[in-house]
N, C-alpha and C positions, 0 to 999 in steps of 0.2 A: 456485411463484412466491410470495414476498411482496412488501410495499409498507410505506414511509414515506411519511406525507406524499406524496403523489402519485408516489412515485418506486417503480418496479417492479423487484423481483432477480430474476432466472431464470438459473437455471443452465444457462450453456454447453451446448450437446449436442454430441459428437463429431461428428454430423452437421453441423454447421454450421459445418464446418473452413475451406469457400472463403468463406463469411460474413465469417467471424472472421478470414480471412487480407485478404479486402477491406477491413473496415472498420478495421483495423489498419497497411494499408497506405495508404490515403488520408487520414494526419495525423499534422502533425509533434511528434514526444513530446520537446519542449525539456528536460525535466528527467532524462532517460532516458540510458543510454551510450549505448543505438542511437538515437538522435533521427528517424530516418527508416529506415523499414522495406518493403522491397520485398513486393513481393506472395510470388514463390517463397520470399523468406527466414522473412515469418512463416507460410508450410504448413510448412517444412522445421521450425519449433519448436515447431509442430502437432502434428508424426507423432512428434516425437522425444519427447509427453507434454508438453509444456510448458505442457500446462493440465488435465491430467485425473490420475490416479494415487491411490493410497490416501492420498498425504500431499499431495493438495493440490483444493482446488474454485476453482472460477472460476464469474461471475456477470457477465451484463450487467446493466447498468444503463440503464434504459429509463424514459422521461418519455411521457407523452402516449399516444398509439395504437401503441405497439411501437415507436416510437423508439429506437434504439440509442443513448444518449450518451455510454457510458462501460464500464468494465469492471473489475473488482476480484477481486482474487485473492487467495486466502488457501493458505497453503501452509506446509509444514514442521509438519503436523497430527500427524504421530507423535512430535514434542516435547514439551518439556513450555513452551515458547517456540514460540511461531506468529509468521510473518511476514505481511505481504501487501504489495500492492501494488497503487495504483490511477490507471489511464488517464480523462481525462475530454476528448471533442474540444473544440478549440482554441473552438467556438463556444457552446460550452457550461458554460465555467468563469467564475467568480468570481460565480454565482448562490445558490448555498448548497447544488449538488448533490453538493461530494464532504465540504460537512460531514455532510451524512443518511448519507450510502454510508459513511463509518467509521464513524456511532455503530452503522447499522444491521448491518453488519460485526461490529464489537466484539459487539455484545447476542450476534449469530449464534454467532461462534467459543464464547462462555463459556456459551451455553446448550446448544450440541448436543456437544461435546467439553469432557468433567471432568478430563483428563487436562492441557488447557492451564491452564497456573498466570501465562503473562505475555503479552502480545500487543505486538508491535514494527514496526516503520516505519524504513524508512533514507530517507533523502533527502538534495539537496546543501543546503549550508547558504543559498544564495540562494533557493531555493526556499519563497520568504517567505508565499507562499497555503498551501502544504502543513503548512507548520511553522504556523500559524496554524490551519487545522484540527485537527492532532492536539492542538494545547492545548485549543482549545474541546471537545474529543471526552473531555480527559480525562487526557489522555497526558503521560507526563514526559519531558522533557529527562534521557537517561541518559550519552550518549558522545557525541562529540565528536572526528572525526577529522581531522589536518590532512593536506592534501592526499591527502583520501580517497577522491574521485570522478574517474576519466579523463573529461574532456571535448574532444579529440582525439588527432590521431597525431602532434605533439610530446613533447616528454619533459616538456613544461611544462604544457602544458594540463591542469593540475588544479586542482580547489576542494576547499574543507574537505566532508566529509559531516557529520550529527547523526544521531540514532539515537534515538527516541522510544519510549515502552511504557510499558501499563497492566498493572497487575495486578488480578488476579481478584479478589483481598481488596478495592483500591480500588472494583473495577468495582461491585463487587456493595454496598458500604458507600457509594455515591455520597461517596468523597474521595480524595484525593490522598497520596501520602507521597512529600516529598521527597528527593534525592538528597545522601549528608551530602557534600559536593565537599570538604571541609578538612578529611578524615582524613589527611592527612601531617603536618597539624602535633603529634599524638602518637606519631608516634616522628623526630621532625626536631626540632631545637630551634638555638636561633642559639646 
């Protein structure tokens, strides 16, 4: 286990599959393709590895006396690009808990694996709390997808996604390096 600022990570244990299937199924994940998750459906993504594996850890996120608030996953560790992704219950967000959980995230992935050179984030483009942490955390604005996110079972229900990520060089040199977006105007011309 470590800790931010009062906020405690611990890793997931296999053991604690009906935990993690309960506490996953008792809140709604607005930003999520599955926004609601039965209890059978998150064991069934339990067993099939959906949180353990060589290329990926998972962490709760605990406030206070073992509270569970949240949970964050970091994944795609045999790249040289890490992903993650992170849940915070519905009563527990816009406190400052899932900006600590990406920095403390970020420090994690570039200190214990050398082999990560970028760390990234997808989300839907309204997801105006999330995209506001990975700026404060650090993070660029890299892509930009239109209608990149399913948000149900019409053909229409989509929004754009974003795609955010820090690199190592940044992380480690506390700066940013922007994204050139107007490389077409050297080889386009009017």
């Amino acid at each position: 286990m470590s800790s931010i600022s009062g906020i405690q990570f611990t890793e997931v244990s296999l053991n604690e599959k009906e935990t993690l299937a309960q506490w996953l199924s008792s809140d709604e994940w607005d930003n999520f393709s599955n926004s609601s998750i039965s209890f059978e459906k998150a064991v069934g993504w339990i067993e099939r590895g959906g949180l353990h594996g060589d290329d990926k850890k998972t962490f709760w996120i605990e406030v206070g006396s073992q509270s569970k608030v949240g949970l964050i996953q970091l994944y795609d560790l045999l790249d040289s690009t890490a992903m993650f992704d992170i849940r915070i219950n519905t009563s527990h967000r816009g406190v400052g808990i899932g900006r600590k959980a990406v920095s403390w995230l970020t420090n994690f992935a570039f200190e214990n694996y050398t082999e990560i050179t970028r760390l990234e984030a997808n989300t839907r483009q309204d997801n105006v709390a999330m995209r506001k942490v990975l700026l404060s955390c650090g993070y660029v604005k890299e892509a930009h997808y239109r209608a990149g996110w399913k948000t149900g079972e019409s053909p229409l229900d989509w929004v754009d996604s974003v795609a955010y990520a820090i690199l190592r060089y940044d992380w480690a040199n506390c700066t940013t390096t922007s994204v050139f977006w107007d490389d077409e105007k050297s080889f386009t011309s009017s």
